[in-house]
Backbone as CSV, one residue per row, in Angstrom:
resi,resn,N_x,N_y,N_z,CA_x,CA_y,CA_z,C_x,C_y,C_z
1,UNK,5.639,56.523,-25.324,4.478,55.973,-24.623,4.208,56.817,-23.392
2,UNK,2.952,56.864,-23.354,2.501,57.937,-21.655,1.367,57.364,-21.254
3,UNK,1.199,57.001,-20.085,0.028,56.569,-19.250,-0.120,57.624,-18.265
4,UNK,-1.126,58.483,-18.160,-1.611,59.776,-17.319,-2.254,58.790,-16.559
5,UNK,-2.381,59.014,-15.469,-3.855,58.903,-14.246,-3.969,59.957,-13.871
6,UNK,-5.390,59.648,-13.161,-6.297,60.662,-12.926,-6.996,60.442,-11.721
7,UNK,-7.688,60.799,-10.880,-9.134,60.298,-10.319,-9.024,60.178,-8.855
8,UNK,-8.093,59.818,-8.420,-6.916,59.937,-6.704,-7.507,60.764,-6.167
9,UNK,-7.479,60.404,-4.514,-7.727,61.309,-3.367,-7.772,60.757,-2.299
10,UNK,-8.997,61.391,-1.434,-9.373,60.689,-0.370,-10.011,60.818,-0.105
11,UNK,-10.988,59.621,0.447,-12.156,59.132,0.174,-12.627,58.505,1.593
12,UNK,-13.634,58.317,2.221,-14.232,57.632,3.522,-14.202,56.264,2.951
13,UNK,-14.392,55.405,4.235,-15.011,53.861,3.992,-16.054,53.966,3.684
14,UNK,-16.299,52.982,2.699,-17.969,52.933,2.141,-17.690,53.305,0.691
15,UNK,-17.229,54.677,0.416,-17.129,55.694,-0.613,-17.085,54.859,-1.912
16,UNK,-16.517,55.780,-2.966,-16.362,55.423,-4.419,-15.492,56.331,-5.350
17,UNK,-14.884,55.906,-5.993,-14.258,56.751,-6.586,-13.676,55.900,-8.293
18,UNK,-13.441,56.974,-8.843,-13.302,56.547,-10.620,-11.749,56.772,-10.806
19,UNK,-11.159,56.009,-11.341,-9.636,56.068,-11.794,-9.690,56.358,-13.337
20,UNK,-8.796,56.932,-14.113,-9.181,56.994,-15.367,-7.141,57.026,-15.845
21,UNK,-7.247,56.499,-17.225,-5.999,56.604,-17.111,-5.798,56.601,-18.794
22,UNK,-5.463,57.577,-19.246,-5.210,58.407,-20.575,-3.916,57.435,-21.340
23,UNK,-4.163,57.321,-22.545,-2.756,56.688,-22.922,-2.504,56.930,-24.131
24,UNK,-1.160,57.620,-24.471,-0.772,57.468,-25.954,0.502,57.146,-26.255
25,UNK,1.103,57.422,-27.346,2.558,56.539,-28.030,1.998,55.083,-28.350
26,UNK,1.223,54.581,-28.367,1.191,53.592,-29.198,0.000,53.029,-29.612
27,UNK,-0.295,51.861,-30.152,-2.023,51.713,-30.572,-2.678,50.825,-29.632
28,UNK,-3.151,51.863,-28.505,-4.339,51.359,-27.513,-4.894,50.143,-27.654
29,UNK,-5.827,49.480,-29.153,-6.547,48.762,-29.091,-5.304,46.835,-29.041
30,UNK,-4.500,47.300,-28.980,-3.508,46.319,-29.176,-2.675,46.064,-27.896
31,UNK,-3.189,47.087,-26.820,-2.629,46.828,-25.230,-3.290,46.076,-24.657
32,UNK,-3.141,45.042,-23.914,-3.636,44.693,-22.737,-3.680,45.606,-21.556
33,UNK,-4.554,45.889,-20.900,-4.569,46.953,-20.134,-4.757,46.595,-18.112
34,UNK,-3.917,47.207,-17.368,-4.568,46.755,-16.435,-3.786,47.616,-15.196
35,UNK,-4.638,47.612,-13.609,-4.489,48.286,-12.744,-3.270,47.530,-11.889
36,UNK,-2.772,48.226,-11.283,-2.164,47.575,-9.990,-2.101,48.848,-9.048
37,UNK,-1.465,48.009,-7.709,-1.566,49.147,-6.748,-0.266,48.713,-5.814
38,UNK,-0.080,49.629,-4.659,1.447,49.747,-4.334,1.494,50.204,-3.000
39,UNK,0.927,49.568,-1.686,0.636,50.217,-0.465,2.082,50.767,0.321
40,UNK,2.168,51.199,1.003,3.417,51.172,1.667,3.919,50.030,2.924
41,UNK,4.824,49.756,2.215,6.109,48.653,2.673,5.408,47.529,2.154
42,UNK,4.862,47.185,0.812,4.099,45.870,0.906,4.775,46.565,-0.930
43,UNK,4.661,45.304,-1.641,5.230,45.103,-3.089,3.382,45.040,-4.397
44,UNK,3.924,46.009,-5.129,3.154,46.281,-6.281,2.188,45.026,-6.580
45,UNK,0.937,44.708,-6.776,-0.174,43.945,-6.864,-0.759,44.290,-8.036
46,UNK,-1.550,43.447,-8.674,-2.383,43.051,-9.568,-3.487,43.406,-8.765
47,UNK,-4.366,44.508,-9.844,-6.119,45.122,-8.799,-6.430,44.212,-10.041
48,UNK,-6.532,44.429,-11.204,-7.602,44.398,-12.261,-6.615,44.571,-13.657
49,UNK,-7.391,43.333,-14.851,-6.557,43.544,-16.138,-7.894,43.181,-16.974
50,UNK,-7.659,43.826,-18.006,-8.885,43.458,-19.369,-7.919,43.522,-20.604
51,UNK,-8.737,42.573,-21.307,-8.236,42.322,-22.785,-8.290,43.280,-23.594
52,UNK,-7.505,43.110,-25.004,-7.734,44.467,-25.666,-9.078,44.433,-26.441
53,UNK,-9.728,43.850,-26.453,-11.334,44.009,-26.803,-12.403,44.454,-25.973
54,UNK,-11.940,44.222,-24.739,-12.764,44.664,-22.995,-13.792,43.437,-22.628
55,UNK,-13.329,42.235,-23.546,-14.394,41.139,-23.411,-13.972,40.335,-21.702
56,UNK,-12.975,40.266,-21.829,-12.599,39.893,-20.368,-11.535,40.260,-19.409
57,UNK,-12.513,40.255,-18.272,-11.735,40.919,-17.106,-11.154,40.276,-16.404
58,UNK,-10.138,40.243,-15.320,-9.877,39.497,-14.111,-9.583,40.131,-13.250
59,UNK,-9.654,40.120,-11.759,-9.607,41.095,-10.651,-9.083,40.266,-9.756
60,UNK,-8.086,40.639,-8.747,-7.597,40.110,-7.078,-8.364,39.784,-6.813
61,UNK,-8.374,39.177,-5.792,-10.160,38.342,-4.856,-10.105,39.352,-4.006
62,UNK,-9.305,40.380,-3.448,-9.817,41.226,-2.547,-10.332,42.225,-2.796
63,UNK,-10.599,42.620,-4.480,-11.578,43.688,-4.923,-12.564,42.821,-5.736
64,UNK,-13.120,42.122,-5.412,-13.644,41.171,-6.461,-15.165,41.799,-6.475
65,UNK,-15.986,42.155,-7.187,-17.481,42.823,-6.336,-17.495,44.347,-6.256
66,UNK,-16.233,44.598,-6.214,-16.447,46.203,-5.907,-15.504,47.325,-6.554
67,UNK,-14.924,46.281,-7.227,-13.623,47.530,-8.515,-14.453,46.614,-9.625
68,UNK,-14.470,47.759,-10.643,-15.066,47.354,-12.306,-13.729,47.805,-12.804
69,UNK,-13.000,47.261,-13.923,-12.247,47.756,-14.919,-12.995,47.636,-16.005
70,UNK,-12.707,48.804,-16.645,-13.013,48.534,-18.197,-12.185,50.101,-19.412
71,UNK,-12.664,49.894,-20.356,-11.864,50.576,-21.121,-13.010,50.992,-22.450
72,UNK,-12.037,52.018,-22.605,-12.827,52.996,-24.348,-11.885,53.105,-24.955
73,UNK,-11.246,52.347,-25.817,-10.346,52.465,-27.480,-10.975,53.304,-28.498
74,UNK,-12.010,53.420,-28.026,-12.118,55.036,-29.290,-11.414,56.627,-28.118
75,UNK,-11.569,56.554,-26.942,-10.653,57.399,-26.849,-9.476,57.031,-25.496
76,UNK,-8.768,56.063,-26.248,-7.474,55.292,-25.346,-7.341,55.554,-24.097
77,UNK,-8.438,54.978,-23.358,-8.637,55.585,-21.550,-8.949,54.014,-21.334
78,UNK,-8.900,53.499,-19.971,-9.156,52.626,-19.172,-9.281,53.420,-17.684
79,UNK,-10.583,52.486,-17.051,-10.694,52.836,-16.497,-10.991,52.211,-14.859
80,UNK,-11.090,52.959,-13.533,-11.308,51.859,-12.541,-12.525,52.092,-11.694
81,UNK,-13.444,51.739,-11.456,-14.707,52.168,-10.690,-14.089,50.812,-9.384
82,UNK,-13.802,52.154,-8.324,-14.008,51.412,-7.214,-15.390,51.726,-5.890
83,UNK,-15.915,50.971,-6.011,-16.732,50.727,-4.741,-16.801,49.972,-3.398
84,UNK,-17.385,50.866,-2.567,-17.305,50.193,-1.113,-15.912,50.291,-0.711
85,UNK,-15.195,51.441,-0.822,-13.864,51.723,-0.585,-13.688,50.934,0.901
86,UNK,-12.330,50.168,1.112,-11.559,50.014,2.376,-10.402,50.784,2.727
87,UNK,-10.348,50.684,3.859,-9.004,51.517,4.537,-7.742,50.384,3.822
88,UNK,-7.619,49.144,3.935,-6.915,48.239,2.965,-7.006,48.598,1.555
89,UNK,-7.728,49.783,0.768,-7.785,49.749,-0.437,-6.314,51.140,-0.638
90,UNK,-5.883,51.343,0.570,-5.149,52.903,0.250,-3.769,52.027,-0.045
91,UNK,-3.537,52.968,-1.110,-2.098,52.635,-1.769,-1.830,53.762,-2.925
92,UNK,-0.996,53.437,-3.679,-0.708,54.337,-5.100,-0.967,53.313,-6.281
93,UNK,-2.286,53.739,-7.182,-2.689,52.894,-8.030,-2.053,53.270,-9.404
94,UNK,-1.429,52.457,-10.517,-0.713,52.586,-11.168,-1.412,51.681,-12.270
95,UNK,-1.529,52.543,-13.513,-2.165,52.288,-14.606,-0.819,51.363,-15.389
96,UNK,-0.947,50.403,-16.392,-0.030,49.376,-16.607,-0.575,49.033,-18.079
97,UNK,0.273,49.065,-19.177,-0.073,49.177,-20.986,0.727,47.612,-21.132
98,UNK,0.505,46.343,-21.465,1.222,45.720,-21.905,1.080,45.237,-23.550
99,UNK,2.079,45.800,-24.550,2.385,45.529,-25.618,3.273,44.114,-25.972
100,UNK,4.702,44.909,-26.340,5.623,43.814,-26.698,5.947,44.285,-25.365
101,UNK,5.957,45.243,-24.623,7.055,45.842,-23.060,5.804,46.222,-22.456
102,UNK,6.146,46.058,-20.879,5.445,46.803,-19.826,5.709,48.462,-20.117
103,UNK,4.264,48.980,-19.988,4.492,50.649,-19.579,3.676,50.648,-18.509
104,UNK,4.414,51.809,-17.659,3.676,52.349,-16.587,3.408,54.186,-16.399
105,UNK,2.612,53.949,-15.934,2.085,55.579,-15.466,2.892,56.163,-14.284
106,UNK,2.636,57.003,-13.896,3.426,58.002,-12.835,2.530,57.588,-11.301
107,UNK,1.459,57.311,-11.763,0.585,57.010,-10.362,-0.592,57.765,-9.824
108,UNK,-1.563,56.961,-9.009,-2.068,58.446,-8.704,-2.719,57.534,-7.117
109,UNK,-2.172,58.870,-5.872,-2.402,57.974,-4.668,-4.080,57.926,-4.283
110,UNK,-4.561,57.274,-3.770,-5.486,57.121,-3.298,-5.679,56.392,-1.683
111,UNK,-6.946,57.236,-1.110,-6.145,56.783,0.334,-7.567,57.191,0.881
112,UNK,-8.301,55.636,1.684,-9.565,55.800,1.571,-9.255,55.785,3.770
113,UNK,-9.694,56.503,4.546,-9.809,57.076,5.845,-10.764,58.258,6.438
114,UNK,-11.603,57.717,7.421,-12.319,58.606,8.104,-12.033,59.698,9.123
């Protein structure tokens, strides 16, 4: 199993930026798929999760409005559209496959400052 991310940087308040997160070793359309994130000295969070059909989403209340998750099973990517970046949005966002087991990705930091 491999979960790549992608899409990380740094970004102003206000800004926007796209997370994308590649996945193979197993059959995509059968993952539940979803974001979390990992600020420093504070413990790994739930951003955003979608079903394996992409019919439904659920998001933290503190990105609620301004992160979209969604996903393409024809080519095993999920993805994160964040908008209206906060300085509270900087952390290391971590793409998350749930099958029969949790998989995780390597990470990719993002770190929104003027």
């Amino acid at each position: 199993v491999q979960l790549v991310e992608s899409g990380g940087g740094l970004v102003q308040p206000g800004g926007s930026l796209r997370l994308s997160c590649a996945a193979s070793g197993f059959t995509f359309i059968n993952a539940r798929m979803s974001w979390y994130r990992q600020a420093p000295g504070k413990e790994r969070e739930l951003v955003a999760g979608i079903s394996r059909g992409g019919g439904n989403t659920n998001y933290a209340d503190s990105v609620k409005g301004r992160f979209t998750i969604s996903r393409d099973n024809a080519r095993n990517t999920v993805f994160l559209r964040m908008d209206d970046l906060k300085p509270e949005d900087t952390a290391v966002y971590y793409c998350n496959a749930r099958v029969l087991n949790d998989y995780w990705g390597q990470g990719t930091q993002v770190t929104v400052s003027s």
